[in-house]
C-alpha positions as CSV (number, residue, x, y, z in Angstrom):
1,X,-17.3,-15.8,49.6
2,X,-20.5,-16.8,48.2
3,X,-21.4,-19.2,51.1
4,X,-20.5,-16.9,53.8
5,X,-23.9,-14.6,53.0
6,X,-24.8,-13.6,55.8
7,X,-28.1,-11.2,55.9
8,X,-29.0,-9.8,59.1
9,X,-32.3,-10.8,60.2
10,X,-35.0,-8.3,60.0
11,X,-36.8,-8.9,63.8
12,X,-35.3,-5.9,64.4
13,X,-32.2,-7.1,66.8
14,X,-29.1,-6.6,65.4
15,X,-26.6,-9.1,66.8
16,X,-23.1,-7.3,66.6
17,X,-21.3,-10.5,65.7
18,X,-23.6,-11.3,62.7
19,X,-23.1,-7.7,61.6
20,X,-19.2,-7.3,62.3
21,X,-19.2,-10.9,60.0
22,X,-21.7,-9.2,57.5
23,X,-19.5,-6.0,57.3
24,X,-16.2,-8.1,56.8
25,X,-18.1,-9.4,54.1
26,X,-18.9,-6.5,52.0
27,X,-15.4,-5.2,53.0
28,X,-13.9,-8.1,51.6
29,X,-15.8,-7.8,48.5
30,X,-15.5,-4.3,47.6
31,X,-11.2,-4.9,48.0
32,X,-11.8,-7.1,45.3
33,X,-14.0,-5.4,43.5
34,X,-11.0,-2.2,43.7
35,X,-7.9,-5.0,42.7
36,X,-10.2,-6.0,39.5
37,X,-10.9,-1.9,38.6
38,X,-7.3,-1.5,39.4
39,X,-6.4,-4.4,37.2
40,X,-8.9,-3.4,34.1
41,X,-7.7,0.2,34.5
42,X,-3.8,-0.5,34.5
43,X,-4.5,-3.1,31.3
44,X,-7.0,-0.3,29.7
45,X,-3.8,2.0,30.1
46,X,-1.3,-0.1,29.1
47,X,-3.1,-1.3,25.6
48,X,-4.0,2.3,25.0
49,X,-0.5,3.2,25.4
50,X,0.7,0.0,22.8
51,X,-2.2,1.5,20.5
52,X,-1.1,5.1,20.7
53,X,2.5,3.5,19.6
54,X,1.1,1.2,17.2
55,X,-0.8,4.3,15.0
56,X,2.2,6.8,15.4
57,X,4.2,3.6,13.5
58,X,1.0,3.8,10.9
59,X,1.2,7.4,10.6
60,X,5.0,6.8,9.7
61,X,4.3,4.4,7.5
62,X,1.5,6.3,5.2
63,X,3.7,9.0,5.4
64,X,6.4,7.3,3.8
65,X,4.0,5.6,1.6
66,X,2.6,8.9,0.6
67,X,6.7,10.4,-0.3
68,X,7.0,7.2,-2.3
69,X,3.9,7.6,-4.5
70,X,4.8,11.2,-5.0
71,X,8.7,10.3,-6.3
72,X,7.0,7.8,-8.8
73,X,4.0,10.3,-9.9
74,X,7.7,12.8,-10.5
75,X,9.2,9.7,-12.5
76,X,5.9,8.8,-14.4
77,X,5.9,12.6,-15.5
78,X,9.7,13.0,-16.7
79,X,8.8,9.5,-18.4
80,X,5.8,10.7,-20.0
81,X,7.0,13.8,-21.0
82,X,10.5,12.6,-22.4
83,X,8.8,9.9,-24.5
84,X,6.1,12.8,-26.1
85,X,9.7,14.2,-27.2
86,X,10.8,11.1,-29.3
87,X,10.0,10.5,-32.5
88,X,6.8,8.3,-33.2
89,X,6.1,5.3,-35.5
90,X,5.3,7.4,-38.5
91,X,8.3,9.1,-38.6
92,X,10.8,6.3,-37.8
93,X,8.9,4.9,-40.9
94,X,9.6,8.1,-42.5
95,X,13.6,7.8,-41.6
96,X,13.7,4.8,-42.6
97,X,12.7,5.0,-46.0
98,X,14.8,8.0,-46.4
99,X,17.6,6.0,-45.2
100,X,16.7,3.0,-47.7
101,X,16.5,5.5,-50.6
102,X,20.0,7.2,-49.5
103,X,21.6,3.6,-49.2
104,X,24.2,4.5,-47.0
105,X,26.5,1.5,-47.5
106,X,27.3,2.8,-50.6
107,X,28.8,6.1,-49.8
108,X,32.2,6.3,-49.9
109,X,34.8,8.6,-47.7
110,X,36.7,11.2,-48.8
111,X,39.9,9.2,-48.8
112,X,38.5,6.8,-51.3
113,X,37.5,9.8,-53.7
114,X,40.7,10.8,-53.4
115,X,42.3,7.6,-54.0
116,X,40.1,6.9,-56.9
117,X,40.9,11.0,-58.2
118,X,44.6,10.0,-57.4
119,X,45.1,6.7,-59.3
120,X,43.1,8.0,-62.1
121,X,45.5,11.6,-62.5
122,X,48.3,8.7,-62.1
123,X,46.6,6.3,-65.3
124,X,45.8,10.0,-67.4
125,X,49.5,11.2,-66.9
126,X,50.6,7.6,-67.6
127,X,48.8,7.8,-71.2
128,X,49.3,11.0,-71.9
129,X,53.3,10.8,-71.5
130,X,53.0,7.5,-73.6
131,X,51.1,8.9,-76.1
132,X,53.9,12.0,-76.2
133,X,56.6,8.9,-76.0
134,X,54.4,7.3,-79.4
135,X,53.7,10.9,-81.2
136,X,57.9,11.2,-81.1
């Protein structure tokens, strides 16, 4: 297209088949011109369209992002507040020396009082009837 530039001559005659080939020209170049505004306009539309999908897919996202941060601010707080319910150092320490005083491994159960209340009523009727048996 570039080396069929054609400029009418400016004597003032117009020859019709230099202008008719001048006009075919312009014509020619102003189609493509269109074609490449079509073309930029259908791919402007067409990546706006893909954009448009791409931040409704962000939006999505942050909003699920933004649920999930809330559920684990919820957890955080039930942790927090649970563990400012149990006990601290200083009183396990406390406990624990209460429980070392007590010494619990050397209480015994009811059944073994009774045993031991049992055996000795058997060992204080024994020598009582064999003192009786001796004072005869």
């Amino acid at each position: 297209m570039a080396d069929a530039k054609v400029i009418p001559e400016a004597t003032g005659s117009f020859d019709s088949g230099k202008l008719y080939v001048w006009v075919k020209g312009l014509e020619s170049k102003v189609n493509t011109l269109l074609r490449e505004i079509d073309l930029v306009k259908n791919d402007t539309s067409k990546k706006n369209a893909d954009l448009r999908k791409e931040i409704k897919v962000l939006n999505e996202e942050i909003l699920e992002l933004k649920r999930n941060q809330e559920k684990m601010q919820k957890t955080m707080d039930l942790i927090i507040k649970e563990l400012k319910q149990t006990a601290g150092k200083e009183e396990i320490l406390v406990l624990r020396k209460y429980v070392d005083f007590w010494n619990p491994l050397t209480f015994v159960t009811q059944r073994d009082v009774e045993r031991v209340i049992e055996v000795k009523m058997g060992k204080v009727k024994s020598e009582s009837g064999t003192q009786n048996n001796q004072k005869i």
